[in-house]
C-alpha positions in Angstrom: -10.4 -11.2 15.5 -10.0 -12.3 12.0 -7.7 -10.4 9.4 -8.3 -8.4 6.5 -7.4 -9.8 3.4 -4.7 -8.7 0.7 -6.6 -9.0 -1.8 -9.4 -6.2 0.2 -6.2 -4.0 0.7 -5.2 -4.4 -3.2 -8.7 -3.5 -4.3 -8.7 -0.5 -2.2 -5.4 0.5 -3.4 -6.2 -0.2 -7.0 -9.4 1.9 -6.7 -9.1 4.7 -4.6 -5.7 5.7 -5.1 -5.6 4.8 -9.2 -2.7 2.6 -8.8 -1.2 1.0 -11.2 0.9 -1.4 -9.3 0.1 -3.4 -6.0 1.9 -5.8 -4.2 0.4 -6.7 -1.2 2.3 -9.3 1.0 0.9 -11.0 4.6 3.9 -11.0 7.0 2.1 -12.4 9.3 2.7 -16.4 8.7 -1.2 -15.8 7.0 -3.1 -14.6 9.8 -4.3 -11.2 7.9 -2.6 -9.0 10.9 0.2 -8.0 8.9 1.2 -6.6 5.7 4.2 -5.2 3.8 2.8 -3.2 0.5 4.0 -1.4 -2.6 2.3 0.8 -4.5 3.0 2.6 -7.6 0.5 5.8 -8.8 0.4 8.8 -10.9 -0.9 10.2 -8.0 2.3 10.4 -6.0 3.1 12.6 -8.5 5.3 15.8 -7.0 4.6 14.8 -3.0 7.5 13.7 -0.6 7.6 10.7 1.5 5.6 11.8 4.1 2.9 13.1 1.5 2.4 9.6 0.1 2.1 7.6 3.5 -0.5 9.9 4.6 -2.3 9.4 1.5 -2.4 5.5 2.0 -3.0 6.1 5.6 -5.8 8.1 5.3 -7.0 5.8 2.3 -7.0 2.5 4.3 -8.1 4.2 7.8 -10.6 1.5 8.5 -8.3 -1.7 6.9 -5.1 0.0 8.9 -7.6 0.0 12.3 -7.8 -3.5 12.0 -4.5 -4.7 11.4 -1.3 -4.8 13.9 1.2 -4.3 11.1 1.0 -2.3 8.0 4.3 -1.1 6.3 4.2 0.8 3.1 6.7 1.9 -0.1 5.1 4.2 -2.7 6.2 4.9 -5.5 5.0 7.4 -9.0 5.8 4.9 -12.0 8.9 7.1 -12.6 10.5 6.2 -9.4 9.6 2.5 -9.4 10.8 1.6 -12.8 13.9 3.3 -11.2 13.9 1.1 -8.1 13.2 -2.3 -10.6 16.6 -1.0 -12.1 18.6 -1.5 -9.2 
């Protein structure tokens, strides 16, 4: 079973999602099985934790399927230039 490939995830991200920040990493020595990801979007605007993963969960359903590791940090812009700061 061949991987999906960051650069599918990133698009979906990007697109469905609005985001304005993706970074998609393969932890999976490049095998596309995988992936550690960050995203940053208005659209996390005002929802908890829980909220956004669900979001991103429900948005990748059929790249998530596919994949034995996919570990997430969202973020709305105001948080993540927050997070850069530390």
């Amino acid at each position: 079973m061949s991987g999906i490939s960051k650069e599918s995830i990133e698009q979906t991200l990007r697109e469905k999602l609005e985001a304005e920040y993706v970074e998609v990493v393969d932890t999976s020595g490049g095998c596309g099985q995988s992936y550690d990801v960050i995203i940053v979007s208005k659209i996390f605007e005002g929802k908890n934790v829980l909220q956004k993963h669900r979001l991103v969960n429900e948005t990748c359903k059929s790249e998530i399927a596919q994949l034995h590791a996919f570990s997430q940090k969202s973020y709305t812009p105001a948080q993540w230039e927050a997070q850069k700061q530390k």
